[in-house]
N, C-alpha and C positions, 0 to 999 in steps of 0.2 A: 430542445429534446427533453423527455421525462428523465428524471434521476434516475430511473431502475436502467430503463435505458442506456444511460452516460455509466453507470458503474457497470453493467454489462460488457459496456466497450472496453475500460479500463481493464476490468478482468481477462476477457477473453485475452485481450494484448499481454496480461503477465502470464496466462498459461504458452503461448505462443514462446517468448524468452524464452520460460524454464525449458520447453520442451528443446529449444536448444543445447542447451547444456549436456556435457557428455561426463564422461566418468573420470577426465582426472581436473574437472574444473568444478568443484562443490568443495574445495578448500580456498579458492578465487578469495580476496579482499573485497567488498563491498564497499558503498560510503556509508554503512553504517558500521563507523567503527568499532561496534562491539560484534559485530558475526562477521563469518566469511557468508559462503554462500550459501551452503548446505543450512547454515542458523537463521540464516535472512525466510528462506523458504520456508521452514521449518514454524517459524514465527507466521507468514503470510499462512500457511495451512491450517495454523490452529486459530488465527483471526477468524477464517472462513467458516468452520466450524462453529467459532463463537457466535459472530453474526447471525449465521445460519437457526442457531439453538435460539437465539433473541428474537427472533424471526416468528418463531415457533411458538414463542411464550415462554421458553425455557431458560434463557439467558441469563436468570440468576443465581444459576444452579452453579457452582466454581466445578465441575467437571467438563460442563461447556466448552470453558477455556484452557481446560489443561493440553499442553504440550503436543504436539502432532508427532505421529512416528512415522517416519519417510521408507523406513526399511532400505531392501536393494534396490527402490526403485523412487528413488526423489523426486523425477519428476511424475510420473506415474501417479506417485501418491498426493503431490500437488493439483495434480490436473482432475484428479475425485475429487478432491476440499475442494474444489473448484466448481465444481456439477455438482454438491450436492447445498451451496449459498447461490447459487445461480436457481437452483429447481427453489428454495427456498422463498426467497424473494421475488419470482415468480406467481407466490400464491395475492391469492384475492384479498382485499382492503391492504395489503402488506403497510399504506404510508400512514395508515389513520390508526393504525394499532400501538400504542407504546414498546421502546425494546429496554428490557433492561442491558445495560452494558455497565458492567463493575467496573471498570478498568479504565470508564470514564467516567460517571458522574454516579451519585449516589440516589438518584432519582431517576424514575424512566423519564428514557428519551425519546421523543416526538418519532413516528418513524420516519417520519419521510427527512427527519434531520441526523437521524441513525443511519441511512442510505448515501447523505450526503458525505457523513464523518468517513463511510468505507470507500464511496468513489474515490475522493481524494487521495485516503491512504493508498489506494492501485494504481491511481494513476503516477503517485510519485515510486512506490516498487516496484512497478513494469518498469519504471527508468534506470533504479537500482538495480535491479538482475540485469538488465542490455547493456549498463555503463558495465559492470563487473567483466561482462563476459565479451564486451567489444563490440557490441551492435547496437543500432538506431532502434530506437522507442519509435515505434508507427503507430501514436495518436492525434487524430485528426484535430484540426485548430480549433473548429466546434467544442469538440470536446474538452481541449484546451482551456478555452476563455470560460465554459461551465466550470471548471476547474479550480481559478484562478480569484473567483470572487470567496470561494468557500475558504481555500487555503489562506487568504491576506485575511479572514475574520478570523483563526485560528490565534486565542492569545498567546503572546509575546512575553519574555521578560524573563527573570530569576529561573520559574520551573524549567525552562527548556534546556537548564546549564545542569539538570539533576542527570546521573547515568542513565536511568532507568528512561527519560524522557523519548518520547516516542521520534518528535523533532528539537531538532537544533533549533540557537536561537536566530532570527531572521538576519538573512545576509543582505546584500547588494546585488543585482543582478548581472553580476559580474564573472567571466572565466577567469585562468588562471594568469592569464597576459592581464589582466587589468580591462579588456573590451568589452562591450555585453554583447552577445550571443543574438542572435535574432528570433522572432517567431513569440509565442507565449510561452512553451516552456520554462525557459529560464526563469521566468517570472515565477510561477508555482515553485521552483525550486527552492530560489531563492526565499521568498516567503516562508518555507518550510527549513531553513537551512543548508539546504544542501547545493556547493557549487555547481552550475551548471559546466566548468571546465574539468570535472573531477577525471582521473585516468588511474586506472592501478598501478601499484609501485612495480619497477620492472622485475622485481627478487620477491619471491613471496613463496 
């Protein structure tokens, strides 16, 4: 499948989650343990933007990336960031153009490998808002194993133990029993950090 494609998929499936989510579950625990839910989104919204503006040729502009405001309507406002890196990446040559992105590397990025850096991030957020909120991530194994090559190239090591790091450092593809999980997912997770057995605390 084309990248714009696979990150197409990825996306639609995170606007699908968020649109789940009701009013008293946007304080929810995530696995990323510095937001709840409302912060996790809130982060994927202004990513999309970003991308979006990189997209554009505007990417190096630090308003790009500033902060998304979700207002009364979190998902609402997700599901715009969402149409307007979706209409974005849509346009003509989109993978032959450089993006800048500040936030990763201090040189522009190839685009068709700036395409790749967002599928991955969706594909593991879609999993993050569905684990939060108690529902199955429905990405197909296609998608999956395109996935799974990008996320195990992602480097390893020291930076991934900083706060601010986007992923944790690489786990085992392991749940919380100690078994691995079936399918590709778990794999991509794991690569990225994040348990594939993860479950919200029952008190939150």
């Amino acid at each position: 499948m084309d990248i714009v494609l696979l990150d197409r998929a990825a996306v639609l499936e995170s606007v699908r989650v968020v649109d789940r989510a009701r009013p008293g579950d946007w304080r929810r625990p995530t696995p990323c343990d510095r937001w709840d839910l409302r912060d996790l989104v809130t982060h994927m919204a202004a990513q999309h933007h970003g991308f979006a503006a990189a997209a554009r040729g505007e990417g190096a502009e630090a308003a790009a990336w500033r902060t998304a405001d979700l207002g009364d309507d979190p998902a609402g406002a997700y599901r715009a960031a969402a149409g307007v890196l979706l209409d974005a990446f849509a346009s003509p040559g989109l993978l032959d153009r450089p993006f800048a992105l500040p936030e990763i590397s201090t040189r522009p990025v190839p685009g068709g490998r700036a395409v790749e850096f967002h599928f991955v991030d969706y594909v593991v957020h879609a999993w993050d808002v569905a684990v939060a909120l108690g529902l199955p991530v429905r990405l197909s194994e296609p998608v999956l194993r395109a996935a799974l090559p990008i996320a195990s190239a992602v480097p390893d090591g020291a930076a991934r133990r900083a706060s601010d790091s986007a992923f944790r450092p690489s786990l085992l593809p392991q749940d919380a029993t100690g078994t691995a999980p079936p399918g590709t997912l778990p794999l991509v997770l794991a690569a990225l950090g994040r348990p594939a057995g993860w479950t919200p605390p029952e008190v939150w």
